[in-house]
Each structure stands twice: as structure tokens, then as C-alpha cells.
N, C-alpha and C positions, 0 to 999 in steps of 0.2 A: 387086898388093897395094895396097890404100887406104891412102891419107893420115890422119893423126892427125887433119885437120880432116875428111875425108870419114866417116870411122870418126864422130865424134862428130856429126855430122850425119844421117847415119841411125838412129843410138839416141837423138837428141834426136826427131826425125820418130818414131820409132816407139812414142813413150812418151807422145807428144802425140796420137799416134791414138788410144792406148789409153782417152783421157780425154775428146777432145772430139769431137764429132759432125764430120764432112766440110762445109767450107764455113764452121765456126764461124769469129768477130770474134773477132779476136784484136789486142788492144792490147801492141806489145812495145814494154816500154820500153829505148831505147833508137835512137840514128840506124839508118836503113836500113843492113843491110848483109846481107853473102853469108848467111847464114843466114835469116835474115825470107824473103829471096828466097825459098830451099829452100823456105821452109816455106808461104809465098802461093804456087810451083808445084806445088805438093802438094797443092792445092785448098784452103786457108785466105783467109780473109780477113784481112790482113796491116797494120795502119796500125804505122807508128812515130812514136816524140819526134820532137823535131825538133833537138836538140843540147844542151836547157836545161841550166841545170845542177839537176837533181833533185832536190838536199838542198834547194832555198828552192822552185825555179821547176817544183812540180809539181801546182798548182793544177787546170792543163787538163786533164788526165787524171785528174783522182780519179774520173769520172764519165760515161764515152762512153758508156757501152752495149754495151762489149766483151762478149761472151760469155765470155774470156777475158783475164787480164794474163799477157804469158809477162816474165822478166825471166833471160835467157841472159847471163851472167859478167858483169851491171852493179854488184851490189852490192859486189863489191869494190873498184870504185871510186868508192865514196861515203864520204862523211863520216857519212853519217845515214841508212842506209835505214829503220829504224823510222817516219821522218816520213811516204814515200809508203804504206810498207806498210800501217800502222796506219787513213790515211786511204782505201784503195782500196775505192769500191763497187759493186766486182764481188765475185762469189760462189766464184769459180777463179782459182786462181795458179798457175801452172805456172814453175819458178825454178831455175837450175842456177849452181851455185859450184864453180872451182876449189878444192879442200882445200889446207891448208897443210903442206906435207911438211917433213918432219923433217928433209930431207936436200939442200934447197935453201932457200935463203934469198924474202923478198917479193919479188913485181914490185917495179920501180921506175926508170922511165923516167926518166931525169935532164932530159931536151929536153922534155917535153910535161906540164903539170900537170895532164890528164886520165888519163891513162895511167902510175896509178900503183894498187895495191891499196892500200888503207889499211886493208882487213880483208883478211886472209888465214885466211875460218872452220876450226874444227873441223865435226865433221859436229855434238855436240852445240850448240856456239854457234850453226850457223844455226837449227836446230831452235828452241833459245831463243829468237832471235830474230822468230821467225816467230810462237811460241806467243805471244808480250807485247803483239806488232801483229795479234792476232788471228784467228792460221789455224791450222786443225785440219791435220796433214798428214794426206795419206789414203792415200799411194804416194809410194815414194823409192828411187831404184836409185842403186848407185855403180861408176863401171868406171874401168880402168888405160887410162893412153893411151901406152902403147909408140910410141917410133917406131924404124923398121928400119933406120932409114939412119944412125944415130948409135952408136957402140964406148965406153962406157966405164960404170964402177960406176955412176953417177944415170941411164943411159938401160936397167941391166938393173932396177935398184929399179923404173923405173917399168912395168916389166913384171907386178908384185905388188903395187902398192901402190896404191887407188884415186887418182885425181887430180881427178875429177870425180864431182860430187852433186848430186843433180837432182828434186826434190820435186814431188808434186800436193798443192795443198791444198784447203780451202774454207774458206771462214768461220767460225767458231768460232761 
């Protein structure tokens, strides 16, 4: 049986194949980590941030040459994603947000001021948000991320209740 990170790993891969060609640039924002990997051994081309903090310091990136922006679970913890959104020019945004459940409360890491949600979207709010910085969605899936190894009432919810949303868009 797969891990809730492995489950979400090959439906984030498989929804990115759907959209960009083998081998496409792919700008994710965000520091390198297990996922980017997955997805630069899956034949991408893979650059990431480099730590900034996004709401001010995202100058360098408004304009690589990505064939793609992917941005996997960063916008919740920003202050401002409309800033880099609004500015990106690239023509594809590939973006996945945890939803905020009814029946858990926000992240909120109390040791680390990076690792904290400061938005916790509805699936409409990121739509919104997306639509005002200038992206048309064009494809959006939502799935439940059970996991097996946990017994009580919020690990059978999340067996029905989407937890993850993850949009293709383009430029408006």
C-alpha cells in the first residue's frame, strides 16, 4: 500500500504529463525538495528557488524561460501570492493547494516562521485568486488523501473529503 506522500506524488506526475510535453522547463517555486526530484527523474527539467522569501524577493524568477511554473503546496505559505502570480511570464502554471477542512484546524508550526499556512484556500478562493493574477484554469482535479495507518473520526473524513487541488492554467 502507498504512502499519502507517494499517492500524491504520482497523481501530481500524472496530471503534469497530461499538460506538458517530456523533458519541458519546469520553474518550481519553491527550494528543491523530494517532489521536484520525482518529477526532474521523470524526465523534466527541474530548477528551483532558492529559499527567498517570495512575497518581496521574487524578482528572479518572473522571467526564466520556464516552459512551465509548477508551485506544489507554496501558496499557503505566503503572505501575498498574487504578487509573483500576477507578475509570472510564462504562459503555464501548474499549482496544487491543500483545502482547508472543516474539521481540522490551519497548519501552524509554532518553531519555524516559514512553515506556517497563512491561507488555508477554498477550492473557490484559489480559483479567485488565480483569475485576478491572470490565469485562465484549463484543468483541475481534487482527491482525498487517506492514510491507512491512522484510527479515528478525521482520518475516516479524510477518506471522502478532498484534501488536495491542483490546477492547469494559462494566461488569461
Amino acid at each position: 500500500m502507498q504512502t499519502p506522500e507517494a499517492r500524491r506524488f504520482e497523481k501530481t506526475r500524472s496530471f503534469v504529463q497530461q499538460h506538458l510535453d517530456d523533458g519541458a522547463k519546469i520553474l518550481d517555486l519553491g527550494t528543491p525538495n523530494p517532489l521536484a526530484t520525482f518529477l526532474g527523474n521523470s524526465g523534466y527539467q527541474v530548477q528551483n528557488t532558492k529559499g527567498e522569501n517570495l512575497d518581496t524577493d521574487y524578482q528572479p524568477y518572473v522571467d526564466t524561460g520556464a516552459d512551465c511554473v509548477t508551485a506544489f503546496e507554496i501558496f499557503e505559505h505566503m503572505l501575498a501570492p498574487f504578487n509573483i502570480l500576477s507578475q509570472l511570464k510564462t504562459s503555464k502554471l501548474i499549482a496544487s493547494v491543500p483545502l482547508k477542512l472543516w474539521f481540522a484546524s490551519a497548519y501552524w508550526n509554532t518553531k519555524d516562521d516559514w512553515d506556517k499556512h497563512y491561507h488555508e484556500f477554498e477550492q473557490k478562493q484559489f480559483d479567485f485568486l488565480l483569475e485576478k493574477s491572470g490565469w485562465k484554469i484549463k484543468d483541475r482535479v481534487l482527491w482525498a488523501s487517506p492514510d491507512h495507518k491512522k484510527i479515528g473520526v478525521r482520518p475516516l473524513l479524510r477518506y471522502f473529503t478532498p484534501r488536495y487541488y491542483m490546477v492547469y492554467c494559462e494566461r488569461a
